[in-house]
C-alpha positions in Angstrom: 20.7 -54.2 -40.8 22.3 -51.5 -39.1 23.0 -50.2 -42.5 19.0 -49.9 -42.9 18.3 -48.5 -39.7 20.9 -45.7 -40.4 19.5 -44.8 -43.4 16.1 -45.0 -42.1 17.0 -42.9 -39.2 18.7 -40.3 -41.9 15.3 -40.0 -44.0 13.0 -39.5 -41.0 15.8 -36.8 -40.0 15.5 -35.2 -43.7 11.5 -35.6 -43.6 11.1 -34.0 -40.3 13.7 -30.8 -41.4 11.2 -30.2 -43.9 9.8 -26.8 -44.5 6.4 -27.4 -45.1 6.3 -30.2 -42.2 7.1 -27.5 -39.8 4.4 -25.5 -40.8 2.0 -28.1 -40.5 3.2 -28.7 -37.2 2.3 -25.0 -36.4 -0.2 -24.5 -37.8 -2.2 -27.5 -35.9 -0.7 -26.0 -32.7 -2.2 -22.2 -33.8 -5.5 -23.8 -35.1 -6.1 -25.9 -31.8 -5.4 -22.6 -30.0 -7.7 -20.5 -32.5 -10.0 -23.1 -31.9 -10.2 -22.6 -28.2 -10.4 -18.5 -28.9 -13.3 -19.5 -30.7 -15.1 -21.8 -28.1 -14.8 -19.2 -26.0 -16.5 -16.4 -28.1 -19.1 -17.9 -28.9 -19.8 -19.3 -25.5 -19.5 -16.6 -23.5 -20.3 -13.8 -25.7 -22.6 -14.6 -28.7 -24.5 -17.1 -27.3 -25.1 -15.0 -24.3 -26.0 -12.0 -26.9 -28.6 -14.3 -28.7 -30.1 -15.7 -25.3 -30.5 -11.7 -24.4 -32.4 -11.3 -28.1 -34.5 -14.4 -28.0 -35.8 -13.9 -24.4 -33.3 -16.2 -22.6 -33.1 -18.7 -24.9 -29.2 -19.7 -26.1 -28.9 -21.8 -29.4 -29.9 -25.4 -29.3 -31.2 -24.6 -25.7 -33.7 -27.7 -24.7 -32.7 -29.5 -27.2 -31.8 -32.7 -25.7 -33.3 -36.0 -25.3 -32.8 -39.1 -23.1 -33.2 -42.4 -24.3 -32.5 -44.7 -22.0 -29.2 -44.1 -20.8 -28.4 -41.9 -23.8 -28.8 -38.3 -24.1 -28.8 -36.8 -27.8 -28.1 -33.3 -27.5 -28.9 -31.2 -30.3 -27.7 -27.9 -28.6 -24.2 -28.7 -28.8 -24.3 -30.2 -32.1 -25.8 -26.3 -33.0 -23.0 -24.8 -30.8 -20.0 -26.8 -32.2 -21.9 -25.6 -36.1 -22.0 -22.1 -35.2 -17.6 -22.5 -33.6 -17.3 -24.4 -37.2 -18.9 -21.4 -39.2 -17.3 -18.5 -37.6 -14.1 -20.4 -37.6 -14.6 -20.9 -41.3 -15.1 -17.4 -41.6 -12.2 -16.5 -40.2 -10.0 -18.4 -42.2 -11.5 -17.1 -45.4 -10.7 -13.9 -44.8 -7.0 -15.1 -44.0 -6.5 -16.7 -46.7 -8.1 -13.8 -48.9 -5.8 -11.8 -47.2 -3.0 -14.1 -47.7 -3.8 -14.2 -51.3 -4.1 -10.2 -52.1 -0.9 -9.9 -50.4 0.9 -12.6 -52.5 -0.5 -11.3 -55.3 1.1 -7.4 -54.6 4.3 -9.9 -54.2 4.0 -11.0 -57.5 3.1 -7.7 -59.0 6.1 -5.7 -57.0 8.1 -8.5 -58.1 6.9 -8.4 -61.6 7.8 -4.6 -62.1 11.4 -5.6 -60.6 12.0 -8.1 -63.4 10.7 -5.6 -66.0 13.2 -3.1 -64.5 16.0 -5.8 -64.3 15.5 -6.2 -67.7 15.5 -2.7 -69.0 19.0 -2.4 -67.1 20.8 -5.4 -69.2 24.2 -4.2 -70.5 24.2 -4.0 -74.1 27.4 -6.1 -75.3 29.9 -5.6 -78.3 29.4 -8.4 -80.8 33.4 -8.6 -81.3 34.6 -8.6 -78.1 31.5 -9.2 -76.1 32.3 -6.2 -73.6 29.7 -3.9 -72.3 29.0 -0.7 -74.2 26.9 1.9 -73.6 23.9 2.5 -75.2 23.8 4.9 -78.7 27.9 3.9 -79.2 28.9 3.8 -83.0 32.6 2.3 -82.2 33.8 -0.3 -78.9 35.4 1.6 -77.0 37.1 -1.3 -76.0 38.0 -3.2 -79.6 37.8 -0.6 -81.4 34.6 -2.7 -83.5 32.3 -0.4 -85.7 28.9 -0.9 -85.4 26.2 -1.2 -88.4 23.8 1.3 -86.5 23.8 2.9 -82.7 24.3 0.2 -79.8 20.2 -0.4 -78.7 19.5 -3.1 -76.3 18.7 -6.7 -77.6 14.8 -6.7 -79.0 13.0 -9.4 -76.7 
């Protein structure tokens, strides 16, 4: 049993030293802390903007209703929508921004391979050492070529 718990302990240990559940982890922590940024717009600025534009009235303002000992209240439902929205806005244009950049990556990266490519040595088929390119003879076998050393057709 000890055995078990050893190996148990090893896998949480592997599971935890996981990339991607480290970035998880952070990005929970950055959201909650976005989250609050957020709250704290649109409570103390737009809200405050609309209640100047509408006469005084803030989103969802009145909205609320006792029942008994309940009180529904619409105005933070609207409140915690318009948090949701602008926070959804937000994180659309990250990840559009996210995504343009990877995609430069790729390109950049791209045009690297194409230029690693072009580079390859061109090889003697006798001895299999590098020649350079337009040789008639190896200069290091001595090997006669049919035509001009030209790099391998892909």
């Amino acid at each position: 049993m000890a055995e078990e718990s050893k190996g148990l302990i090893a896998e949480f240990k592997e599971f935890i030293s996981r990339g991607n559940v480290m970035d998880l982890a952070v990005g929970i922590i950055i959201g909650g802390a976005f989250t609050a940024i957020v709250t704290s717009l649109v409570e103390t600025i737009i809200n405050p903007l609309i209640a100047i534009i509408t006469g005084g009235q803030t989103p969802g303002a009145g909205l609320q209703f006792t029942v008994g000992a309940a009180t529904i209240d619409f105005g933070a439902f609207i409140g915690a929508i318009i948090n949701f929205l602008i926070i959804a806005l937000v994180v659309f244009f990250l990840v559009k921004a996210v995504n343009k950049a990877q995609s430069a990556a790729a390109k950049l990266a791209g045009k690297e391979e194409e230029a690693e490519e072009e580079e390859e040595p061109i090889t003697c088929p006798f001895c299999l050492e590098e020649v350079k390119e337009g040789a008639t003879r190896c200069p290091h076998c001595a090997g006669a070529f049919d035509a001009p050393a030209a790099p391998a057709a892909k």
